[in-house]
C-alpha positions as CSV (number, residue, x, y, z in Angstrom):
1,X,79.2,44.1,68.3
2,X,77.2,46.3,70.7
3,X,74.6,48.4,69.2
4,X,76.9,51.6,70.3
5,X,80.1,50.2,69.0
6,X,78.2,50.0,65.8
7,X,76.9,53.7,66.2
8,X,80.4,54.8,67.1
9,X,81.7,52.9,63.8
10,X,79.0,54.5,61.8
11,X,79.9,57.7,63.1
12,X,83.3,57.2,62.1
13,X,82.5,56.1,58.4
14,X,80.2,59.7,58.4
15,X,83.1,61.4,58.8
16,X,84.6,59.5,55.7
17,X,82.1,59.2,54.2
18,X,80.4,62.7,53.5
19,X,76.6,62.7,52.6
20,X,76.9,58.7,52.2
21,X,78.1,58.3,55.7
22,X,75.9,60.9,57.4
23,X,72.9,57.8,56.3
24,X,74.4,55.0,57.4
25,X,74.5,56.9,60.3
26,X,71.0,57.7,60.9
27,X,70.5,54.1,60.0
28,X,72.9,52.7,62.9
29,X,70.9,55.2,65.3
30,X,67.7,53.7,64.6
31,X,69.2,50.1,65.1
32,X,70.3,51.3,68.3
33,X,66.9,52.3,69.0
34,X,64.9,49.4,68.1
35,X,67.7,47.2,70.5
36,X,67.1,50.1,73.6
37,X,63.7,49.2,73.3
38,X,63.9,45.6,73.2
39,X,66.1,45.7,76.2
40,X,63.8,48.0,78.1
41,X,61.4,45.4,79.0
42,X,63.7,43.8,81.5
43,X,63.3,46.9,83.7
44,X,60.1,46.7,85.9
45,X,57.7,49.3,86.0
46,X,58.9,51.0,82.1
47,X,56.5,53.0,80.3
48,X,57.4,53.4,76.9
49,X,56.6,57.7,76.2
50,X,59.2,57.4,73.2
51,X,56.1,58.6,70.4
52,X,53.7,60.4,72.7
53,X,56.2,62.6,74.4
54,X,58.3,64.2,72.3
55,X,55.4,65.9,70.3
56,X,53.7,68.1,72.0
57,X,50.7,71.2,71.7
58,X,49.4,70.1,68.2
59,X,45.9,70.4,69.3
60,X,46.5,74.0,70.1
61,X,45.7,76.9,68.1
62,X,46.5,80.6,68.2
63,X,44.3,83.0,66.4
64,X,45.3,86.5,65.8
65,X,43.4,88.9,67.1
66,X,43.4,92.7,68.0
67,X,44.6,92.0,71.7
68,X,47.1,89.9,69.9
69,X,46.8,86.2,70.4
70,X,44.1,83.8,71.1
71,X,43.9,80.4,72.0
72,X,41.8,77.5,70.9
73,X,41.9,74.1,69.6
74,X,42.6,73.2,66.8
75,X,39.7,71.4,66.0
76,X,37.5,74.1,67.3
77,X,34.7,74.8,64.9
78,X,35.6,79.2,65.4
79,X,36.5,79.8,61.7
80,X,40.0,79.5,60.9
81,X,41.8,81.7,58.2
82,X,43.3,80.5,55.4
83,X,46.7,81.7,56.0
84,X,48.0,79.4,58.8
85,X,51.9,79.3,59.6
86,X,53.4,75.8,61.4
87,X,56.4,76.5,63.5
88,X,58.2,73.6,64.9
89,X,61.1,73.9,67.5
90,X,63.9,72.6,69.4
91,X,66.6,73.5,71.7
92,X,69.4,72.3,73.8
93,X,70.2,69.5,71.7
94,X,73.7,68.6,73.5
95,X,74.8,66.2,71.0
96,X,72.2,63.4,72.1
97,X,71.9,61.2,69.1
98,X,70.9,57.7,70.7
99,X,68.4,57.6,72.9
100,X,68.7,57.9,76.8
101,X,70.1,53.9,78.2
102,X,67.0,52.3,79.1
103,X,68.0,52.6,82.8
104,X,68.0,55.8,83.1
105,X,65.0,56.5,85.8
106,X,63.9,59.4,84.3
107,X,64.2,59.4,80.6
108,X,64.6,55.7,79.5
109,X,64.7,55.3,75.7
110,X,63.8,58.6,75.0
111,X,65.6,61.4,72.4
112,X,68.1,61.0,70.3
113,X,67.6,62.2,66.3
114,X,66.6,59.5,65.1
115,X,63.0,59.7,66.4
116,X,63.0,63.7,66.1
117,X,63.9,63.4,62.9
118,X,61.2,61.1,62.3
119,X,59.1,63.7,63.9
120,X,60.4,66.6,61.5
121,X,59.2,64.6,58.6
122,X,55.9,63.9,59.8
123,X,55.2,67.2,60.5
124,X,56.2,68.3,56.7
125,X,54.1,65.9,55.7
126,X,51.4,67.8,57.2
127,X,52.6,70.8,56.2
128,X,55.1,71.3,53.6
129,X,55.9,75.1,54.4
130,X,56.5,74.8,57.7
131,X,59.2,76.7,60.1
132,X,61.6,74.7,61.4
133,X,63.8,76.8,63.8
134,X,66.6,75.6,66.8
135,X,67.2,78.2,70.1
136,X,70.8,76.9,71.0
137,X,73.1,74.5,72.4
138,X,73.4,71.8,70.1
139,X,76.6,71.0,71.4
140,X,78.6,69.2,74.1
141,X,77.0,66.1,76.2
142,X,78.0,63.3,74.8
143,X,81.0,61.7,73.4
144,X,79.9,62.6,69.7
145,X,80.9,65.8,70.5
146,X,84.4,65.6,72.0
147,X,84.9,62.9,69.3
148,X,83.7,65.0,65.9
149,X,83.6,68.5,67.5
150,X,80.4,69.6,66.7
151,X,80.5,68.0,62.6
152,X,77.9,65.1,63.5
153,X,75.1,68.0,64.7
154,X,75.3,70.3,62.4
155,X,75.2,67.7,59.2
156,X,72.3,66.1,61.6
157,X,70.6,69.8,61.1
158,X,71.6,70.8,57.6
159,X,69.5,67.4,56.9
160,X,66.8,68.0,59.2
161,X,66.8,71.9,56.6
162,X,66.8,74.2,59.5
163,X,65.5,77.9,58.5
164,X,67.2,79.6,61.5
165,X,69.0,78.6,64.5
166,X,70.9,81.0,67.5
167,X,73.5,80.1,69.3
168,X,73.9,78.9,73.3
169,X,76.9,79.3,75.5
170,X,77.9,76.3,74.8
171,X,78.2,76.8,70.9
172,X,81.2,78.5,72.1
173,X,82.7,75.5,73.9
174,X,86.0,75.1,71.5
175,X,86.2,78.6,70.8
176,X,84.5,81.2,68.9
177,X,87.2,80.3,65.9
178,X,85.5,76.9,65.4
179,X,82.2,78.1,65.9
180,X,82.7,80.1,62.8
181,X,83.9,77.9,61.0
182,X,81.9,74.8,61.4
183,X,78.6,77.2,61.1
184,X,80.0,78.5,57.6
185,X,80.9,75.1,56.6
186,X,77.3,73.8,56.7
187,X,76.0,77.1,55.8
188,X,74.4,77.2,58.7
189,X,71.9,80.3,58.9
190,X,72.8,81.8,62.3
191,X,70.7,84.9,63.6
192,X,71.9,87.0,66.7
193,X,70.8,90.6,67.7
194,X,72.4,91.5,71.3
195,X,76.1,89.5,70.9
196,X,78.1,92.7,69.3
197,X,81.3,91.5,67.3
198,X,84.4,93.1,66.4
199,X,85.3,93.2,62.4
200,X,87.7,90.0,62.3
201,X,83.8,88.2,63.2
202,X,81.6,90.8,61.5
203,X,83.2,90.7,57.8
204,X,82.6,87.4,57.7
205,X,78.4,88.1,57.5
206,X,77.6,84.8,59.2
207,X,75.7,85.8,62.3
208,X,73.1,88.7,61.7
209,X,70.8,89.9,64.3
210,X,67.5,89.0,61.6
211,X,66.5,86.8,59.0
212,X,63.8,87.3,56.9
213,X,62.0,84.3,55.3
214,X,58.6,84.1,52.9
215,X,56.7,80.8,52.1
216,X,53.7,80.6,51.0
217,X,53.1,84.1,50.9
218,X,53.6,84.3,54.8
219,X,57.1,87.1,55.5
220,X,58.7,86.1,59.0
221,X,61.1,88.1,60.4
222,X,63.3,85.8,63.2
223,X,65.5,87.3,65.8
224,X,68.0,85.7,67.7
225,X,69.3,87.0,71.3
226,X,72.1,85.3,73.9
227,X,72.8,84.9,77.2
228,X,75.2,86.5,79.0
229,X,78.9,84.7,78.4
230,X,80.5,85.7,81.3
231,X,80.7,83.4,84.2
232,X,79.1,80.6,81.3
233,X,82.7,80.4,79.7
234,X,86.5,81.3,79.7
235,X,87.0,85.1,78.1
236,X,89.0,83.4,75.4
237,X,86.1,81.2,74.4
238,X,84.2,84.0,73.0
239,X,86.8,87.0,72.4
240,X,86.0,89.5,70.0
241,X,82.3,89.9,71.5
242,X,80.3,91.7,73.4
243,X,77.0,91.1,75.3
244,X,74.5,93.9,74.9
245,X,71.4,94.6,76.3
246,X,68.6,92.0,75.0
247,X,65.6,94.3,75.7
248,X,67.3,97.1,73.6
249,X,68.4,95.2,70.8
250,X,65.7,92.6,70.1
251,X,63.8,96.2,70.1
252,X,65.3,97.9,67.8
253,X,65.3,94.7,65.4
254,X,61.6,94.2,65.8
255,X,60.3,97.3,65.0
256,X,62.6,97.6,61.6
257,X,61.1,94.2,60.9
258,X,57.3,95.3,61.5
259,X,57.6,98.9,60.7
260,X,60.0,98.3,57.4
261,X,59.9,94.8,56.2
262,X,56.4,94.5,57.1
263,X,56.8,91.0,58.0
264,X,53.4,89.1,59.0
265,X,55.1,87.4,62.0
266,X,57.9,88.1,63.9
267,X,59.5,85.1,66.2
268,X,62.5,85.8,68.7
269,X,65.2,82.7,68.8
270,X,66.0,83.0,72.4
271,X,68.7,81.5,74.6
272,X,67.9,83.7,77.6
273,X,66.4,80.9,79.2
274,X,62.3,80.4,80.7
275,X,61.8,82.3,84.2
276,X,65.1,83.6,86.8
277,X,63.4,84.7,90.1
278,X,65.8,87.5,90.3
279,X,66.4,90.3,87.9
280,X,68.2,88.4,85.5
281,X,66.5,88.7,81.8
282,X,65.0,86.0,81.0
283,X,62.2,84.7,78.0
284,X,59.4,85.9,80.3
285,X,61.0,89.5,81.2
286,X,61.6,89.9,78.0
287,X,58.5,89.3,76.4
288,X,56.9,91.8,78.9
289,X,59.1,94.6,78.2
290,X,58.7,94.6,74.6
291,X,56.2,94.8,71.6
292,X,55.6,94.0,67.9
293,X,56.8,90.2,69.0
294,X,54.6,87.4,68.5
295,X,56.3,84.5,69.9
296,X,59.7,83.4,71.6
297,X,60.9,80.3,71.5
298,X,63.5,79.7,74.2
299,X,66.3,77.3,75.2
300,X,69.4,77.1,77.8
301,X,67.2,76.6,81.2
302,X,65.9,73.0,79.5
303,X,62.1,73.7,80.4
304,X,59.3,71.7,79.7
305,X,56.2,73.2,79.7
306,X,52.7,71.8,79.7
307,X,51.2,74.3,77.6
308,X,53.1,77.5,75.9
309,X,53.0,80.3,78.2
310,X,50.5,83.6,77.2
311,X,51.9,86.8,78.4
312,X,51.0,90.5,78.1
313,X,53.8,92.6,76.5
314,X,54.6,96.2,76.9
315,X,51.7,97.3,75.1
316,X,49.1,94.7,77.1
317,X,48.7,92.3,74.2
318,X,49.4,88.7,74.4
319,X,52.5,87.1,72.8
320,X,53.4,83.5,73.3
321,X,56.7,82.2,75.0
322,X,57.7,78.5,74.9
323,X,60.4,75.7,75.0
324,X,60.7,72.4,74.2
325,X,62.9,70.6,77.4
326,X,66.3,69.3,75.8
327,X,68.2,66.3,74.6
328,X,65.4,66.2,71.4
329,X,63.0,64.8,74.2
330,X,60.9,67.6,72.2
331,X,59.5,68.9,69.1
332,X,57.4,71.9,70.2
333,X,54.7,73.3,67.7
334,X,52.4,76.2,67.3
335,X,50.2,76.5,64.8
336,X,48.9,80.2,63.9
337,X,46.2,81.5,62.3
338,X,46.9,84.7,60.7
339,X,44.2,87.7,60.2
């Protein structure tokens, strides 16, 4: 049996299987690994990137400062605070469980969950109060997804113990019905500031524009923002919203978290996507036309940066803005130090 007829079977038992399943699936994705990367070797010219690659800026580190954020490395001998927060990111997930076919020419035994979960646990190794937050899109790419609708990702990230996710267009893809559904059936916390919705959505307190979390004595505020649907998807896909303006409404959010909740931090899930040249809002726009933000961490446009991006906001400090490509080809990471 083929390494993906045993995934698919694994899959299948998941589904049957509950909690019991979900690990024999994770196991048949890291046979399927291990045989990818045995087979790889018959292609000339492969370079393995499959542990290098998908983590990325740990040797970076920001340092609050009065102009807002600095950068250095981490091993820089510039005296660090004692109140340092880990954030560790993805985005654009689209249902990639097994690593790219070794023939692909660009990303050949790359992705897939079982190394970034492998990734996840290294990092909480290092740090056990870590924030681990998703910017959209886990859904549709794969078969997985027109098979399971969307069950095999979300058990995947109620594993993985997710504090905050937003949602991408193509969260929508089956409708906004199953979308609310699925997220409330792995309790999955859902934050969203600028996508309006009517009662039959809003009584059911799934998706709210902010989530607060404290660890370690360190108060985040996260706020989630979304593309514009229209043009993404049919009307009936998302019916019962309404886009509203990002700038405004991740506003309005950020100052009640500073001002009110005093949180230490505040971190903006975005799906906008990195950089439009036009005057389409984007993660870079919208870092520049807005204050008391400290970082976004973007998705939809599948960018991969080489460092995060600095940028002056509306009041000429520095906030950060960065994603992590797609596919779980990356686990972004900053690591701040906090006044």
């Amino acid at each position: 049996m083929t390494s993906r007829k045993k995934f698919i079977k694994q899959s299948a038992a998941f589904i049957a299987g509950g909690a019991f399943g979900f690990n024999r699936l994770l196991n048949a994705a890291n046979i399927a690994t291990e045989i990818n990367l045995n087979k790889a070797k018959l292609f000339k010219g492969f370079v393995d990137h499959t542990t290098d690659f998908q983590q990325n800026f740990s040797d970076q580190l920001f340092i609050q400062s009065d102009n807002g954020w600095e950068i250095t490395s981490i091993h820089s001998k510039k005296k660090i605070k004692k109140r340092v927060v880990t954030i560790i990111h993805t985005n654009d997930f689209h249902s990639r469980f097994e690593p790219f076919e070794p023939q692909n020419n660009r990303w050949g035994n790359q992705g897939g969950i079982a190394r970034m979960k492998d990734l996840i646990d290294q990092e909480r190794q290092i740090d056990p109060n870590l924030f681990l937050f998703d910017c959209g899109d886990v859904f549709q790419g794969t078969p997985y997804f027109n098979i399971f609708k969307g069950h095999l990702e979300l058990e995947w990230m109620k594993k993985a113990g997710y504090d905050a996710t937003t949602i991408g267009n193509h969260d929508f893809d089956l409708g906004i019905d199953h979308l609310f559904q699925i997220r409330k059936q792995y309790n999955m916390p859902t934050v969203n500031c600028n996508y309006i919705l009517e009662d039959e959505w809003k009584q059911q307190d799934l998706i709210q524009p902010f989530k607060i979390i404290e660890k370690n004595g360190i108060k985040l505020g996260i706020i989630g923002v979304g593309i514009e649907l229209t043009g993404l998807l049919s009307e009936t896909s998302y019916k019962g919203l309404t886009y509203s303006d990002p700038i405004e409404c991740v506003q309005k959010s950020a100052n009640h978290l500073k001002l009110e909740e005093k949180c230490d931090m505040i971190i903006v899930l975005s799906h906008l996507g990195y950089k439009y040249n036009n005057n389409k809002i984007d993660d870079l726009k919208l870092a520049a036309n807005t204050y008391n933000i400290d970082a976004i961490l973007g998705g939809h446009t599948h960018t991969f940066l080489d460092e995060p991006t600095m940028i002056k906001n509306s009041k000429e400090q520095n906030i950060i803005v960065n994603q992590a490509g797609w596919a779980g080809l990356r686990l972004g990471k900053l690591v701040f130090s906090l006044k």
